[in-house]
N, C-alpha and C positions, 0 to 999 in steps of 0.2 A: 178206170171209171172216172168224167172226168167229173170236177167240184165246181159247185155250183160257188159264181161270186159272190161276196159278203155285200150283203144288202147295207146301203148307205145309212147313216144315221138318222133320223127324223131330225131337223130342222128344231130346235129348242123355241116354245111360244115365248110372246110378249111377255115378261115379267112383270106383278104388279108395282106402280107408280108407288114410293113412298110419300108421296103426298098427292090430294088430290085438286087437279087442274082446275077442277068447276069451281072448286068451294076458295081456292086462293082468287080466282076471276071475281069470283061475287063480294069477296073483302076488298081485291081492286075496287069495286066500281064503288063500295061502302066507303072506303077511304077518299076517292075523285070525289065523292061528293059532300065529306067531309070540308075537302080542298078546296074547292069555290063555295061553301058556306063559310068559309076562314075568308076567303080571296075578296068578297065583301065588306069585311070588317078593318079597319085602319089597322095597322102594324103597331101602332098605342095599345088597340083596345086587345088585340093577340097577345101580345108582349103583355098585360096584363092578366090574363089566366095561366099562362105557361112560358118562364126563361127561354124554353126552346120551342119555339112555332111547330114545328117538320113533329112533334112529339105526339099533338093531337090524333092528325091521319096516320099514326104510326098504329096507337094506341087501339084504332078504329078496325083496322088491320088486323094487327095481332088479336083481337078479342074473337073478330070472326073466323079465323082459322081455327083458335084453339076449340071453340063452340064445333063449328063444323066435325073437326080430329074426333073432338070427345063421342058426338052423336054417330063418327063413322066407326069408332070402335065400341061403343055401347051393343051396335047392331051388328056385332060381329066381321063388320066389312074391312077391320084393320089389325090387321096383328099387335099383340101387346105390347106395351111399350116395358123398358128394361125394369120395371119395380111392377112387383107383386099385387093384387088387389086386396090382398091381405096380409097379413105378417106372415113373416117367413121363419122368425127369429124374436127373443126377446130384445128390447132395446138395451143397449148398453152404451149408457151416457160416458165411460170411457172414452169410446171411438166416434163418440157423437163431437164431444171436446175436440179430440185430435183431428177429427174433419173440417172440423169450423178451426183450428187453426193452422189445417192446411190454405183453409180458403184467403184467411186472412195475410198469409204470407204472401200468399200468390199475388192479392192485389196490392200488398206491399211491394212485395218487388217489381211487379207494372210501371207502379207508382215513384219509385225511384228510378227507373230507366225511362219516364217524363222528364223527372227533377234534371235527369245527369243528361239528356242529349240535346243540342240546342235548339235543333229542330222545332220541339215542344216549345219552345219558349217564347216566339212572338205570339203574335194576334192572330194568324191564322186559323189557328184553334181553337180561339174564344167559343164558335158555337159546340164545340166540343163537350170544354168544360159546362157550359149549360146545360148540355143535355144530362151531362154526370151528375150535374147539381137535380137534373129535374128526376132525376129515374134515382135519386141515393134514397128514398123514405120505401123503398122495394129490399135494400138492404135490411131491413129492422126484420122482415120473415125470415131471413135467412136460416137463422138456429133456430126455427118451429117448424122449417122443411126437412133442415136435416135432422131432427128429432124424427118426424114423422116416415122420413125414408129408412132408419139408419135398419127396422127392422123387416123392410119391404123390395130391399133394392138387393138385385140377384147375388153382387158382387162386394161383399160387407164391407172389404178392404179398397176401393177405391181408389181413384187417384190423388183426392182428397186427404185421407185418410193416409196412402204411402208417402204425399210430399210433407204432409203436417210428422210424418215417421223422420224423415229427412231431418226435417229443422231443430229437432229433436236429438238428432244423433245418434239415431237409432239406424246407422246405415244396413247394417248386416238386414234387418227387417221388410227393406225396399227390393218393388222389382225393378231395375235399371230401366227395362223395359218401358212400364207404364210412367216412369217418371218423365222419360225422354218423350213422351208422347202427349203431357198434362205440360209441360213448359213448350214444347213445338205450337202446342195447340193456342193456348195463352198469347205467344207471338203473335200468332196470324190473327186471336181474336185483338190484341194492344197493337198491330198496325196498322189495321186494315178499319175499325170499327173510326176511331180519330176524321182516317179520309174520307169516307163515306157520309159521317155525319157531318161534318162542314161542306160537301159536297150538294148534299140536300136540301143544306140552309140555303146555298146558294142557289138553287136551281128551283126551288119553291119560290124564292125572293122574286125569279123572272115571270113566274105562272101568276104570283098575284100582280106582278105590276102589265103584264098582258091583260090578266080579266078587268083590273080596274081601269084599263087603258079604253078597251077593247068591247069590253061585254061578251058579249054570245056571239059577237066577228070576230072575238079572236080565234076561233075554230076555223077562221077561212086562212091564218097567217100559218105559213111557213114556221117561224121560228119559236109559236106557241108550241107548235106540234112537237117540234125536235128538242124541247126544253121538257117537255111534257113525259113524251119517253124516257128521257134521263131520270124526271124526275119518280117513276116508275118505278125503273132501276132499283135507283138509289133508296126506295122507300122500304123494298123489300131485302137490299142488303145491310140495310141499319136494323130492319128488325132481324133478320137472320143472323148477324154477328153479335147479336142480345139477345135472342132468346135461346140457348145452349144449354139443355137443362136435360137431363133423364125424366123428369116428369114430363114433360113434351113430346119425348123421343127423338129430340133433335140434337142427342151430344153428338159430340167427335167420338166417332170409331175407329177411324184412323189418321196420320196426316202425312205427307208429302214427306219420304223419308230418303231421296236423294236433293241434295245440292244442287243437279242438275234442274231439277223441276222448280225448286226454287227461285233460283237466277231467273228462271224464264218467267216464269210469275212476277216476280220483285221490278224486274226489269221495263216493265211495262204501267208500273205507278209511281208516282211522285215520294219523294223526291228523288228516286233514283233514276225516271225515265229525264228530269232535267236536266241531267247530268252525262248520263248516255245517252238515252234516246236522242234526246235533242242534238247531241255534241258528233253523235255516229247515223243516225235513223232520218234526221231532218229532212220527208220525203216532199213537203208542202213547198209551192213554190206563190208567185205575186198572182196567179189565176184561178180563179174558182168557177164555180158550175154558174150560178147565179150570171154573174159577168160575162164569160162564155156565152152563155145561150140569150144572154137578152136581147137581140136580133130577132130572135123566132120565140114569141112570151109562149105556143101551145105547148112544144118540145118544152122547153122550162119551167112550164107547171106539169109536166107527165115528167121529167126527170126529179124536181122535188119532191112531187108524190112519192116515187121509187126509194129515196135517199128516209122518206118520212115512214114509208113500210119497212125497211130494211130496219129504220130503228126502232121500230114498235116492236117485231120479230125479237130482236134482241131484248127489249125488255120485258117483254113476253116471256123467253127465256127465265129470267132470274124470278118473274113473276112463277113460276113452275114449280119451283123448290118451295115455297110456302114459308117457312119457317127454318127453314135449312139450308139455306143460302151462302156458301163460304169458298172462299180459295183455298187454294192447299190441303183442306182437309175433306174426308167421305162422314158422311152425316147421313146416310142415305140414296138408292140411288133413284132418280126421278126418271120416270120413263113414258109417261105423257106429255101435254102440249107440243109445242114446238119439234121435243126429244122423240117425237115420233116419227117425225120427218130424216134425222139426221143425229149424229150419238154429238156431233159439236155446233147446233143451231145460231147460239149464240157469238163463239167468233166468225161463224162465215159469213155471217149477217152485217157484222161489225167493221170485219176486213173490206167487205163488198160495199159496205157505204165508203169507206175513207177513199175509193176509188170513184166514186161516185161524186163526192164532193171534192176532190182535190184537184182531178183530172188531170194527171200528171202525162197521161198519153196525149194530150194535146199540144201538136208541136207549135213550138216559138221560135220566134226568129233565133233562140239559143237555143239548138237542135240540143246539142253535148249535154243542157241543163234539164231539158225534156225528159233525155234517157238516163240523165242522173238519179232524177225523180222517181221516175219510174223503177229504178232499181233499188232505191231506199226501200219504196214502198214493198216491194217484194222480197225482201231482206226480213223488214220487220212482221210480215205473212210469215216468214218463214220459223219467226217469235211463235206466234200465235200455232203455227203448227206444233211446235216443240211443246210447248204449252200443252197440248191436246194428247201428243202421244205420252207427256209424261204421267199426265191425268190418267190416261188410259192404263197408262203400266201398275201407277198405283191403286186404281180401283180393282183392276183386277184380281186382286186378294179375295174380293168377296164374289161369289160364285152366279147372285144373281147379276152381274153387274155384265161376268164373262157369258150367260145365256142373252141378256141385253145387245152385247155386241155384236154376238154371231145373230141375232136376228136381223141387227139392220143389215149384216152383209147380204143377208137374201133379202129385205122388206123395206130397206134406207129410200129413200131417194133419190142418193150417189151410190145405189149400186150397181149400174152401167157402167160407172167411171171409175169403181172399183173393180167391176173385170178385168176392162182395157189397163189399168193399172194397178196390178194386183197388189204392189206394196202400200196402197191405201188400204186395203181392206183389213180390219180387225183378226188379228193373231193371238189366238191365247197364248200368255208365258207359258214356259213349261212349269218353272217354280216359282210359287210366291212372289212379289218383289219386294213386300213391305219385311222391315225390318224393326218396327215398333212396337210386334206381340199381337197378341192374337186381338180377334176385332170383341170391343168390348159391348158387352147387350144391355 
């Protein structure tokens, strides 16, 4: 008799976005408009409300996502974040103690690996320290939050709570586990948060000296636009590497638990990419897009358009994540804006400009330098790939992340080019990869 084939699987739906695209758009546009009401006023009279400028439209920002979060889960349209809407537990100021001087250690020990590497120690970072200085009178809630979590929050023993166990001497009482994962995470928040925020100072510093140059022409300039993106970016990963919080819903669940993925990460920001990159990667050569096409100005404003959407896409991207915005580690997974077109919107957008602007395929009279170039640049793609699949390996622990990916293999917009090449397409592990404990709620 013969047996009927096994009917194929159903295609797994979109999974819900953990944060949502509209409501981070409309804090965008709350915060741009913040931005040219600041862009108006003298750098005196800024500098007189706030040590750090970039802190305002930060402020603008974060106020409106958390408004929006709270109103999306009020109305049932988001799932609860890791703490109870009621007590769970009585408080016990024991463990309230031992959290708060886990907390305190952790920014101690931050705070020494500032003092010890020299890095930290020139000027670079001033706008750094301002901003630390401007956000430290937010440290004074700390012990009324954790008072008020300690009998609400699913997980009583935290990571908090097990490093503050640590410091204590209380080893036998630790899970190795969560500790490795509350000092992983701490890093990427202590090295990442420094570049970002001097990144912003400086990229705001261009948008107001454009609009005060400029006015309402400066929307016709090139280089407001491409400052403008960054400065995007950059506003959304200052507040996502600050706001980390289980009342938000925005900790670390997990973080980047191969070597491998971190190189690749690390590898591509300062000061390690000046050192590598620069020293191995240097794909850029004496010609650019601008120079090239100035012969024919229509091709030159339809290519700078190109290079100005490429990078709005990309910060579009990191616009997506809302409050969740981080390297190395899963906070969430986003699966609107951008991420609906493609599971890595962000570097292919990224990569696609630097060839856009570099124009390394354009041969010169040093043919050998041309195809040098061009081979840097495919080198350091091949970064940003590694990047991608290790992200991929590590997310994959959580389950919605692995229905996320087999959808874009049928529903991506490289799913054509994931047929013709199958080893692009998205392959669940068979087991786990994370090695840091289970993912924490």
């Amino acid at each position: 008799m013969p047996t009927r084939a096994a009917e194929p699987l159903p295609a797994p739906n979109l999974p819900e976005s953990a944060t949502s695209f509209a409501s981070n758009v409309l804090a965008l546009i709350v915060g741009l408009c913040v931005i040219w009401v600041l862009a108006q006023q003298s750098d005196a009279q800024v500098g007189r409300w706030v040590a750090y400028p970039p802190l305002l439209p930060c402020v603008a920002v974060f106020l409106v996502i958390v408004i929006a979060e709270w109103l999306l889960r009020i109305s049932g349209r988001r799932a609860p974040v890791g703490l109870s809407a009621t007590p769970l537990r009585p408080i016990d100021f024991g463990r309230v103690a031992m959290r708060l001087l886990g907390f305190t250690a952790t920014l101690a020990l931050i705070a020494f690996a500032y003092w010890l590497f020299p890095e930290y120690s020139g000027s670079f970072y001033n706008p750094y320290w301002h901003f630390l200085r401007s956000i430290a009178p937010v440290g004074l809630l700390v012990p009324f939050y954790f008072i008020w979590a300690d009998s609400r929050v699913a997980e009583p023993r935290d990571e908090f709570v097990q490093f503050g166990l640590l410091v204590c001497g209380r080893w036998r009482a630790v899970d190795p586990s969560v500790i490795k994962r509350h000092l992983l995470g701490w890093t990427v928040k202590a090295f990442f948060l420094p570049l970002m925020s001097v990144y912003l100072s400086d990229e705001l510093s261009h948008i107001y000296a454009a609009v005060r140059s400029y006015g309402v022409m400066s929307v016709l300039r090139y280089d407001a636009w491409f400052h403008l993106s960054y400065t995007i970016d950059l506003l959304f990963c200052v507040i996502g590497y600050t706001a980390t919080t289980r009342l938000l819903d925005s900790h670390m669940r997990s973080v980047e638990p191969t070597m491998l993925g971190w190189v690749a990460a690390l590898i591509c920001y300062q000061p390690f990419y000046a050192v590598l990159g620069r020293s191995y990667l240097q794909y850029e050569g004496n010609l650019y897009w601008d120079r090239w096409l100035q012969p024919w100005p229509l091709l030159q404003s339809a290519w700078g358009g190109a290079i100005i959407l490429l990078s709005m896409i990309y910060a579009l991207c990191t616009v997506a994540f809302g409050l969740r915005f981080s390297n190395l580690t899963h906070r969430g997974i986003i699966t609107g804006g951008p991420y609906l077109l493609t599971k890595h919107p962000a570097y292919l957008a990224k990569n696609l400009s630097w060839w856009l602007i570099s124009v390394p395929f354009v041969l010169t009279p040093d043919v050998l330098a041309s195809l040098r170039h061009c081979a840097l640049l495919l080198l350091l793609n091949g970064v940003y790939f590694l990047r991608a699949r290790t992200e991929e390996r590590h997310l994959s622990i959580d389950p919605v992340y692995v229905a996320y990916a087999q959808w874009m293999n049928e529903h991506g917009m490289l799913r054509a080019l994931g047929r013709i090449l199958p080893w692009l397409r998205y392959q669940a592990p068979v087991a786990a990869a994370a090695s840091d404990g289970p993912l924490p709620r």
